[in-house]
C-alpha positions as CSV (number, residue, x, y, z in Angstrom):
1,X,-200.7,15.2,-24.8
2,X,-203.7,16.5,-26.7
3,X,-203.5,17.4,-30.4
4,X,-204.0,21.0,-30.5
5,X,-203.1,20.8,-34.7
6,X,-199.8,22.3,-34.3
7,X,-197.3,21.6,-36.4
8,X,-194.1,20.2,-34.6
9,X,-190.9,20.5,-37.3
10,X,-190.0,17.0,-37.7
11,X,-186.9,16.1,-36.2
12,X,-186.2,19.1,-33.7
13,X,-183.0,18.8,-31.7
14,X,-184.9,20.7,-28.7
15,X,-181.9,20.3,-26.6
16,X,-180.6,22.9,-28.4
17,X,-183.9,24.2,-29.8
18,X,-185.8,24.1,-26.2
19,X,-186.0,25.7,-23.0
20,X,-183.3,28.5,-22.4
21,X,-182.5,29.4,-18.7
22,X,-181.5,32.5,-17.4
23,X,-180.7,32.8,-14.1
24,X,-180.7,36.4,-12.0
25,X,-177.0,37.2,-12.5
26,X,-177.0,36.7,-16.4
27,X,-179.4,39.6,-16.8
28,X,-178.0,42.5,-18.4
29,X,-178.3,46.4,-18.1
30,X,-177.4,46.7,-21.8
31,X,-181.0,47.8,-22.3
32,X,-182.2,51.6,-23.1
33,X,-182.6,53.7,-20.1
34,X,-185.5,56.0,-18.8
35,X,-184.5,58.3,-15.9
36,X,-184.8,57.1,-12.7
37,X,-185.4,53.5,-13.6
38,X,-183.1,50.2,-13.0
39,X,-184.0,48.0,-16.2
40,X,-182.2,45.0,-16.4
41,X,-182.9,42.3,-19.6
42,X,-183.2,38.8,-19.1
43,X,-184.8,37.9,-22.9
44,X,-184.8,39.0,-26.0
45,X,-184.5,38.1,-29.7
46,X,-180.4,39.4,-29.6
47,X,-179.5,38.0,-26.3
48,X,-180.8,34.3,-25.8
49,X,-183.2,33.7,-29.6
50,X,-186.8,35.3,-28.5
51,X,-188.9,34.5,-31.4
52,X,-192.0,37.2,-30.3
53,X,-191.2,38.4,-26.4
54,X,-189.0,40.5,-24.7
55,X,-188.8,40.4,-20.9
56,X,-186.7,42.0,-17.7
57,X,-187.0,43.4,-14.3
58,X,-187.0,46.8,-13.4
59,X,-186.2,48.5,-9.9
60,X,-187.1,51.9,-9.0
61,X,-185.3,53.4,-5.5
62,X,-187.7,54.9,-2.6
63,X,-189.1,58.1,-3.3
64,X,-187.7,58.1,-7.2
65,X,-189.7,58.2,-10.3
66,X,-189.2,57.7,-14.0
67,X,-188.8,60.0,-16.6
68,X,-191.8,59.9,-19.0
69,X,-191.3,57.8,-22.0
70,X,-193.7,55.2,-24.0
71,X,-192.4,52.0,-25.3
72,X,-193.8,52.3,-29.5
73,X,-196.0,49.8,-31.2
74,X,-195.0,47.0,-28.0
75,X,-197.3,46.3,-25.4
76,X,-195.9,46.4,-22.0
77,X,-196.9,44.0,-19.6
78,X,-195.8,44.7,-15.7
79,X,-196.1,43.0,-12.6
80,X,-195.0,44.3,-9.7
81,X,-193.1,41.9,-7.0
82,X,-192.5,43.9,-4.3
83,X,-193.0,47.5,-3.4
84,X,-195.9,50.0,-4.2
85,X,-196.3,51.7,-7.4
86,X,-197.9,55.0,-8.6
87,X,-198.5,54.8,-12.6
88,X,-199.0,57.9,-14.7
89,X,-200.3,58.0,-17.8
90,X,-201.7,60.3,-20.5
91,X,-200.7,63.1,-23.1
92,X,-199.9,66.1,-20.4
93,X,-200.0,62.6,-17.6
94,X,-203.3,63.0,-16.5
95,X,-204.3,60.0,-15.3
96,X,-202.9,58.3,-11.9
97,X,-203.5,54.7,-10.2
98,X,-201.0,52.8,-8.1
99,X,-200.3,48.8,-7.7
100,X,-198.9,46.6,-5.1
101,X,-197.6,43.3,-4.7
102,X,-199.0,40.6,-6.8
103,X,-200.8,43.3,-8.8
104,X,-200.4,43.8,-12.9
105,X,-200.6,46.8,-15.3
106,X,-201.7,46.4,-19.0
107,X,-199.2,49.6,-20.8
108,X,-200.6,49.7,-24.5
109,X,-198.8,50.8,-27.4
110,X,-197.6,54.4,-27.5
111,X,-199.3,54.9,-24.3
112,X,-197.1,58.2,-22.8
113,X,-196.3,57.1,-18.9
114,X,-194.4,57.4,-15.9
115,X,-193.8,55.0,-12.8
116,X,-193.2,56.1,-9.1
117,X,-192.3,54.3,-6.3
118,X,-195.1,55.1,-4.0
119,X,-193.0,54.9,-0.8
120,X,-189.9,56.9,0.8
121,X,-188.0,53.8,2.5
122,X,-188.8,50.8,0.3
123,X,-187.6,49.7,-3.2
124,X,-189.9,48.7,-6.0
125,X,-189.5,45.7,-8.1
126,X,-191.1,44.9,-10.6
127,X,-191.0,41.9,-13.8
128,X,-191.5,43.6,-17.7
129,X,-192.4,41.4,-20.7
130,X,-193.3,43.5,-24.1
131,X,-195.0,42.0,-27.0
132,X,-191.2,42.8,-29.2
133,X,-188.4,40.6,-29.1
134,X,-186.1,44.0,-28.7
135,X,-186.7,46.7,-26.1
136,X,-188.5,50.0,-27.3
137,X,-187.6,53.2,-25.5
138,X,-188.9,56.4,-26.6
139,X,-188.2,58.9,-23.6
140,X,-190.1,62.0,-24.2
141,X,-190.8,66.1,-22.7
142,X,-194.1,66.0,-21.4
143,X,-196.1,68.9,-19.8
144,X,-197.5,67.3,-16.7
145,X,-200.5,68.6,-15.2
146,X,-199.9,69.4,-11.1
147,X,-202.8,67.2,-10.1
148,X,-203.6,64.1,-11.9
149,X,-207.0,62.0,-12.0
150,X,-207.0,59.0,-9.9
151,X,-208.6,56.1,-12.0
């Protein structure tokens, strides 16, 4: 293994200091809640020892969409596994684009948004990591505008 000149503590026990698994029924809803959104948490700092991350899943029925919230000084990274997504964004959310399978969306800090599930009959699921180890969840009253600008 190459010497990158990181510092290894001597004498780590990394059976207990190593790779943590979580499998799909330990996640947890005991996460804040945004309207119309399934968050469930599979790391974080209080749950399994995150040291800098935070990361869940996130399901969102057909036809449903989120209330409009923004996540504070985290970044939000989301990938979406299955499912189309719409993604609002923007003071009054002004701004629209939507994502599919296999496709990412960058959320930066503070940014005001709101997810839709772009279809009627199909579920969207999507996989969250946020640069905190805690989730952020700031649900706010926006004034939408009726017809957003597709970027």
């Amino acid at each position: 293994m190459p010497d990158d000149g990181a510092v290894k503590p001597a004498a780590t026990d990394w059976r207990q200091h190593g790779i943590k698994r979580v499998l799909s029924h330990q996640r947890s809803g005991d996460t804040p809640e945004t309207m119309g959104m399934g968050r469930m948490v599979a790391i974080s700092g209080s749950r399994n020892g995150a040291q800098r991350l935070w990361a869940g899943t996130n399901l969102i029925r057909p036809g449903a969409k989120t209330g409009p919230h923004h996540h504070g000084e985290l970044e939000s990274i989301i990938y979406i596994v299955r499912g189309h997504a719409l993604m609002r964004w923007g003071d009054r959310l002004e701004f629209i684009t939507k994502a599919g399978p296999g496709d990412w969306f960058l959320v930066p800090p503070y940014v005001p948004h709101q997810e839709l599930n772009a279809s009627d009959t199909e579920e969207l699921h999507c996989v969250l990591v946020r640069s905190g180890t805690e989730e952020v969840v700031v649900n706010i009253e926006v004034d939408a505008v009726a017809e957003p600008e597709w970027v």
